[in-house]
C-alpha positions as CSV (number, residue, x, y, z in Angstrom):
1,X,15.6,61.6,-48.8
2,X,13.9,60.6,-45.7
3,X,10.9,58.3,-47.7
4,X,14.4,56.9,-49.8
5,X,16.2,55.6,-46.5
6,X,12.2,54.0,-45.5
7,X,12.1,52.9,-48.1
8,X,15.2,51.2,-48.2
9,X,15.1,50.1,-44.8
10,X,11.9,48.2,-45.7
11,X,13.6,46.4,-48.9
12,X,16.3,45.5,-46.5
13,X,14.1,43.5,-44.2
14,X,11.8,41.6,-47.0
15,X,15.2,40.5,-48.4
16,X,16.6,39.7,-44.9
17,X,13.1,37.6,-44.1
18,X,13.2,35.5,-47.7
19,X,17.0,34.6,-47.1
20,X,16.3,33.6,-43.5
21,X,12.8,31.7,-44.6
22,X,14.9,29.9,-47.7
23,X,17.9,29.4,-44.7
24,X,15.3,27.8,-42.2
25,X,13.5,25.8,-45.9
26,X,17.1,24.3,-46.8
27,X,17.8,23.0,-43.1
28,X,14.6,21.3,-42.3
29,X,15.4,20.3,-45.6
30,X,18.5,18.0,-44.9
31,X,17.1,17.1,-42.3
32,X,14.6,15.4,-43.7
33,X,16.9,14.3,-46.3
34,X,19.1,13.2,-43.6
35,X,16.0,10.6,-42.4
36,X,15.1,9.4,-45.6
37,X,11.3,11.1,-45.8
38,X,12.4,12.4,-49.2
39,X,8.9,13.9,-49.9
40,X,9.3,15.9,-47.2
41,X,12.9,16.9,-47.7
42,X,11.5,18.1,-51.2
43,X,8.9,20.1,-50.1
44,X,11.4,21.7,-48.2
45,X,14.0,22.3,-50.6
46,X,11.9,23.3,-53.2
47,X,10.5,26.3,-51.0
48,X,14.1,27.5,-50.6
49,X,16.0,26.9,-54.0
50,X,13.3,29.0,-55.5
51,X,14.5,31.6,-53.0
52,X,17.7,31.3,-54.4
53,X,19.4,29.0,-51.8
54,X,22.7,27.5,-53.5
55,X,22.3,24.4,-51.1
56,X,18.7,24.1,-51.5
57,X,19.0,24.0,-55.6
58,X,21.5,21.4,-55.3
59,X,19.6,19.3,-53.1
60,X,17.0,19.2,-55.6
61,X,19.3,18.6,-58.4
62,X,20.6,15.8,-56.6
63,X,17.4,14.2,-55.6
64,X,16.6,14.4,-59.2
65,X,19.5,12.7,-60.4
66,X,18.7,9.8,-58.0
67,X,15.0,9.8,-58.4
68,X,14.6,10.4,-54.4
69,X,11.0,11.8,-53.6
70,X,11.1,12.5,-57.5
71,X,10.8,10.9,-60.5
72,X,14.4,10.6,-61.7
73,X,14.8,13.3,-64.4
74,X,18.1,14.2,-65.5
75,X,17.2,17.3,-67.7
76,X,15.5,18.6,-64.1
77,X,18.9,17.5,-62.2
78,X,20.8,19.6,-64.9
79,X,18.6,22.7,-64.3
80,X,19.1,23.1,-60.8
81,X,22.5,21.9,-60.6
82,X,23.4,24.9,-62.8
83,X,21.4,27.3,-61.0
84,X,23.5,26.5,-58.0
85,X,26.9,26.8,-60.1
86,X,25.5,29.7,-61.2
87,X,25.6,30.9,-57.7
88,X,29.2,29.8,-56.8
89,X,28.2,26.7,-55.7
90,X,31.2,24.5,-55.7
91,X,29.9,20.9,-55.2
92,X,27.5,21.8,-58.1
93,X,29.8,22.7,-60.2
94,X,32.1,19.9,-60.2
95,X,28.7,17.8,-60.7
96,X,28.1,19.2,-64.0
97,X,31.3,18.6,-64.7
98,X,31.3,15.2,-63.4
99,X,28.0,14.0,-65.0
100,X,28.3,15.6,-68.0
101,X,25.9,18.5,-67.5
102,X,25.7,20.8,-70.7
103,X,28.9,20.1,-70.7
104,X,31.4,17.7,-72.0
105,X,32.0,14.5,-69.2
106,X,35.6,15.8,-67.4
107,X,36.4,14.3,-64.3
108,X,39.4,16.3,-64.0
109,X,38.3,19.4,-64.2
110,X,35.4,17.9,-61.7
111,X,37.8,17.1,-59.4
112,X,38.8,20.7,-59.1
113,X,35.7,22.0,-57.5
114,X,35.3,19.0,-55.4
115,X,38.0,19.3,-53.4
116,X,36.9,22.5,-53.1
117,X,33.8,21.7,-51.5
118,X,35.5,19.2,-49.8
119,X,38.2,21.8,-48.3
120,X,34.6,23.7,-47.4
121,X,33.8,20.4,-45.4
122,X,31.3,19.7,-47.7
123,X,30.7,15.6,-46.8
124,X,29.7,14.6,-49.7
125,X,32.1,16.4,-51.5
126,X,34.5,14.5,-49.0
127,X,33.3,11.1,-49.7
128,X,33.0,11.8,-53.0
129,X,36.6,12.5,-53.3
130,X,37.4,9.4,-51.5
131,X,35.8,8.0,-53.7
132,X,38.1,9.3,-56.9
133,X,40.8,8.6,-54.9
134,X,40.0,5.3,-54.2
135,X,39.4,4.3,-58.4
136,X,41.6,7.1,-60.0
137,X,38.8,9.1,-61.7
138,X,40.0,11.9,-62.2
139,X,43.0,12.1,-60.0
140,X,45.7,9.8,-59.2
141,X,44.8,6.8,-57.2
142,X,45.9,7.2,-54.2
143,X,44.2,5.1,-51.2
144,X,46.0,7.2,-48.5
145,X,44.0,10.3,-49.5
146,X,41.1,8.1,-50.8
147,X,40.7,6.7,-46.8
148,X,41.5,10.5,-45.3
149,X,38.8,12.1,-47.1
150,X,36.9,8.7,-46.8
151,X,37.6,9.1,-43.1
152,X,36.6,13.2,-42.7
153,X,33.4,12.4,-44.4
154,X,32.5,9.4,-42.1
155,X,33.2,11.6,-38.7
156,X,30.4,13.6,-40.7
157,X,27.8,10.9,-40.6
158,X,27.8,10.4,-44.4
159,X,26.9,6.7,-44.8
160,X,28.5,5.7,-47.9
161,X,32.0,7.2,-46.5
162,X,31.6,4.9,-43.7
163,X,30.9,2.1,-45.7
164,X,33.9,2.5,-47.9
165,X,36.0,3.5,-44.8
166,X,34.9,-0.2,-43.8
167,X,35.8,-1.7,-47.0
168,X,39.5,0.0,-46.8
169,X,40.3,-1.8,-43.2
170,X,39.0,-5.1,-44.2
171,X,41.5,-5.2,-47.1
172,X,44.0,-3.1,-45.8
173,X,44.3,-0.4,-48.7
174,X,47.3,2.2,-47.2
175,X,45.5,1.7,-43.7
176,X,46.6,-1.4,-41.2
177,X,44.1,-3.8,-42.3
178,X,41.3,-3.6,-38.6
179,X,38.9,-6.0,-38.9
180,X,37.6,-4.3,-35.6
181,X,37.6,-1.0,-37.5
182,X,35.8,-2.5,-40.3
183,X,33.1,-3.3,-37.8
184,X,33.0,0.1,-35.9
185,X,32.4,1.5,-39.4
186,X,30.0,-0.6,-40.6
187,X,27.9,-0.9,-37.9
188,X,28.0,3.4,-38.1
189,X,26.6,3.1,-41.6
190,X,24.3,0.1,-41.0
191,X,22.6,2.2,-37.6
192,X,21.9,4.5,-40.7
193,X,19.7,2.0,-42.0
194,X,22.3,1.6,-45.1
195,X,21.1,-1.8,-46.6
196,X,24.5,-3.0,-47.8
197,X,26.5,-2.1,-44.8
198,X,23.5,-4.3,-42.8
199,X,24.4,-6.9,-44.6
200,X,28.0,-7.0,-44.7
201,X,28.0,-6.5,-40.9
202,X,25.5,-9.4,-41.0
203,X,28.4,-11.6,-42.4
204,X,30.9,-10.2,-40.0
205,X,29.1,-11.4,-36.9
206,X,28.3,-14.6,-38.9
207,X,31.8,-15.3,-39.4
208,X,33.0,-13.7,-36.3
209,X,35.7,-11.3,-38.3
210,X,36.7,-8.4,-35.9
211,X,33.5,-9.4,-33.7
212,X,32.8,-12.3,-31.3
213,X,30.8,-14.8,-33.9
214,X,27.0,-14.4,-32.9
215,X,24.4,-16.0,-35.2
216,X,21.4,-13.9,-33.4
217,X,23.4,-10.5,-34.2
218,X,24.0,-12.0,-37.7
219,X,20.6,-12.7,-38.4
220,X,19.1,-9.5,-37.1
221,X,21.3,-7.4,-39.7
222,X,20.5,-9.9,-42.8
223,X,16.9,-9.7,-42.4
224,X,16.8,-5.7,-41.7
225,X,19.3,-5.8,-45.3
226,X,16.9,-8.2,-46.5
227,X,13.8,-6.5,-46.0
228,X,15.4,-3.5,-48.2
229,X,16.2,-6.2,-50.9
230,X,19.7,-6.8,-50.6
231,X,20.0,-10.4,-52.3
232,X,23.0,-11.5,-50.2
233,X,21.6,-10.9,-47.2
234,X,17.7,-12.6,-48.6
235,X,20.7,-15.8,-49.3
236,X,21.9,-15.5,-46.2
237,X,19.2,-15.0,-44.2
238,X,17.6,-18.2,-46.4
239,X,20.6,-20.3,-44.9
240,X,20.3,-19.0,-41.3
241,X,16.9,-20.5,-41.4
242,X,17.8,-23.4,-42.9
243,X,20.2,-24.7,-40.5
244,X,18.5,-22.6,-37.6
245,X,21.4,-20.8,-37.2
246,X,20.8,-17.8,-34.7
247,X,16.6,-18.4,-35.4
248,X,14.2,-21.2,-35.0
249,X,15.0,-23.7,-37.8
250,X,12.7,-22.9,-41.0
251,X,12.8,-24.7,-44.3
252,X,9.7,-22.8,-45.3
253,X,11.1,-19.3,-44.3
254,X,14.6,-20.7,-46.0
255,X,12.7,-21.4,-49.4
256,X,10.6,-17.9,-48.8
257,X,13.9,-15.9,-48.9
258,X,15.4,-18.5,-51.7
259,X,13.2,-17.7,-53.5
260,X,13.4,-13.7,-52.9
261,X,17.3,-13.7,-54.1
262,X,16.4,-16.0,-56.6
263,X,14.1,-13.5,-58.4
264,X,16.7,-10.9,-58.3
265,X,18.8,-13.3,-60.3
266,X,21.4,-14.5,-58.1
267,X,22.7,-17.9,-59.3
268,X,23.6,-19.7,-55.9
269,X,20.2,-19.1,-54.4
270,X,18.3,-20.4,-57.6
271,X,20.4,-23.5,-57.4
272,X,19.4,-24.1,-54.0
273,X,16.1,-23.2,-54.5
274,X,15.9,-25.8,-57.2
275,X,17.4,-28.5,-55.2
276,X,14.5,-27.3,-52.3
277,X,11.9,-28.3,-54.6
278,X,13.9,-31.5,-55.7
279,X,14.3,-32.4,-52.3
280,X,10.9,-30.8,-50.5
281,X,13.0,-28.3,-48.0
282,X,10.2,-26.0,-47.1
283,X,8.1,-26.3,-50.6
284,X,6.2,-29.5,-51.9
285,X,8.4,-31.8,-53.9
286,X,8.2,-30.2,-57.7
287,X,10.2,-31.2,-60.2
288,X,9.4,-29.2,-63.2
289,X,10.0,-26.2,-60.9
290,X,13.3,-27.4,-59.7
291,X,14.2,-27.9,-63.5
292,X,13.4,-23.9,-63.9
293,X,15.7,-22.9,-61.2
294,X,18.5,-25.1,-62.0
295,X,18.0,-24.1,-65.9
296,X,18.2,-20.1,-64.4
297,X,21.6,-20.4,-62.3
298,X,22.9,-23.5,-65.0
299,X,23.0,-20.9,-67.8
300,X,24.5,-18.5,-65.2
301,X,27.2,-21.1,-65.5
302,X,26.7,-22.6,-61.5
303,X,29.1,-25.4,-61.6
304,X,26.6,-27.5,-59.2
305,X,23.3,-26.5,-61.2
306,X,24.9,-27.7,-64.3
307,X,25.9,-31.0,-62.5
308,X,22.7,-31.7,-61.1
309,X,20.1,-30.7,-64.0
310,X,22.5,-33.0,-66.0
311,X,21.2,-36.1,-63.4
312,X,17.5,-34.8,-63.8
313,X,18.0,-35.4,-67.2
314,X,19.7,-38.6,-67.0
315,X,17.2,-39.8,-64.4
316,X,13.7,-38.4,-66.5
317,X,12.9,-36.1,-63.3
318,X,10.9,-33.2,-64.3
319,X,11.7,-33.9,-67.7
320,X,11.4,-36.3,-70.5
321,X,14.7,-38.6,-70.2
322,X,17.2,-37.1,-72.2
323,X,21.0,-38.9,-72.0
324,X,22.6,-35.9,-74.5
325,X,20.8,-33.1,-72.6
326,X,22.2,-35.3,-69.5
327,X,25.7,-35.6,-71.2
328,X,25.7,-31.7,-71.9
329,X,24.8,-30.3,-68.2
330,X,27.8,-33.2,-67.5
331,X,30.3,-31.9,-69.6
332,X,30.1,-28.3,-68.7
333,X,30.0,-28.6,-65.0
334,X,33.1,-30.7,-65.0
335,X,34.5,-27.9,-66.4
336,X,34.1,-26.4,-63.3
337,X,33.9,-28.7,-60.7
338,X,37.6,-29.4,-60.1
339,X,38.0,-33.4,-59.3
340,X,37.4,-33.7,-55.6
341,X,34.2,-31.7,-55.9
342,X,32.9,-34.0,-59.0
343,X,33.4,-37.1,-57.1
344,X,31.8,-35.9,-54.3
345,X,29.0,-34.8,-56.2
346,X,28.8,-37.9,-58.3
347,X,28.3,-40.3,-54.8
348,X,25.0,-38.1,-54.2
């Protein structure tokens, strides 16, 4: 009986050890979640979800879905996701629900276990259910609970929460429209390192909407939005240095960051990247190149690219003269140009 109870006692404190070791695993875990050294948050989680930590297995699930520290692999995400469920894990559940998991795609029945983890104070259940609340996945719309759950989750750090908690006081959805809020928020979020929230704080100071206007401030938060590849802020950022507005004026730097949002495919900056290499602004004159980039943003149907690669045409720049290719570009951008801009367009 004696050698049982040892014997006992000793299983009792192995178990105790590997919950405490996959406990300690999962929080150095998030933490390095929290900091973005995914690798490190993996190594971490792994170690505890196969210890059986709920938490842990969710993490990895997650990371999986979203291809953080991990190649993105869904059938991976769906593994752990359903070990945690298995355990009564109650974000994880409504994720397989949510995604579609082994099972058929019901946000409904998702929404279920997220509030539940949300009622758990579970922050990304939280902003998550701001999130459904906000659209009407799954639930009712309703932006008065979309901006309280928005809101518990952004007291909680989460970054997208406070993003979105932003986006509700700029437009006033069921909250007094604060630009002032808006900023608090966003600059929250954009202290997180949280690329859009950068730049749309960028725009706020560059504005001056619920801040003091300060070109310095503005540029600051569209090059650190920028840097992560955020093609407003590369546009932006291109026109701060174009006009030397809060930096040192910079054609060359305007074209370099042109040419950055360009390449992603936004229209505007390939239209004014074109008419940089029409014009020289920070590149050599070049203008087959500035025929490319108006041809890119034209087809995007940019109202001023159409107008002016119909005058390259007309004029033989870059191109063999071409009065019907000059006449088409024509005809579709005053389709968009309404009259004041096409005769303002038509003295340059």
């Amino acid at each position: 009986m004696q050698k049982k109870t040892i014997i006992f006692q000793i299983s009792f404190v192995i178990i105790l050890l590997l919950c405490t070791n996959a406990l300690a695993g999962y929080e150095e875990g998030l933490k390095a979640y929290k900091s973005k050294d995914f690798q490190a948050a993996y190594r971490e989680f792994i170690s505890a979800a196969q210890k059986g930590n709920a938490n842990a297995q969710y993490y990895i699930g997650r990371m999986y879905t979203q291809g953080k520290g991990v190649k993105q692999d869904y059938a991976e995400a769906e593994k752990w996701y359903k070990l945690a469920a298995d355990s009564g894990h109650a974000m994880a559940t409504g994720a397989i629900y949510y995604n579609g998991y082994g099972v058929k795609k019901n946000y409904m029945e998702a929404a279920k276990w997220i509030v539940k983890a949300a009622e758990q104070g579970d922050s990304e259940a939280q902003a998550r259910l701001g999130f459904m609340y906000d659209i009407g996945r799954g639930v009712r719309q309703d932006y008065i609970l979309a901006a309280k759950w928005y809101k518990l989750a952004a007291d909680s750090g989460d970054v997208q929460a406070q993003r979105s908690l932003a986006r509700m006081y700029i437009f006033g959805f069921r909250v007094e429209k604060d630009h002032s809020e808006a900023v608090k928020w966003y600059t929250k979020a954009a202290e997180q390192g949280d690329s859009q929230a950068q730049a749309r704080l960028g725009f706020m100071y560059d504005i001056g909407r619920g801040v003091r206007q300060d070109y310095i401030q503005a540029a600051k938060w569209y090059k650190l939005a920028a840097d992560s590849g955020d093609v407003q802020a590369q546009r932006s950022l291109a026109r701060m240095y174009f006009f030397g507005f809060g930096v040192e004026k910079d054609h060359s730097e305007a074209a370099k960051w042109y040419t950055k949002a360009a390449e992603q495919g936004d229209s505007q900056a390939q239209f004014l990247l074109g008419l940089s290499y029409e014009e020289g602004y920070g590149v050599d004159y070049d203008y087959s190149t500035a025929i490319k980039w108006y041809k890119l943003s034209a087809s995007q149907g940019h109202k001023q690219a159409q107008f002016r690669l119909g005058d390259m045409y007309k004029q033989g720049k870059g191109v063999k003269q071409d009065d019907s290719e000059a006449e088409k570009w024509h005809k579709l951008s005053e389709e968009n140009l309404n009259i004041d801009q096409l005769e303002e367009y038509k003295k340059k």
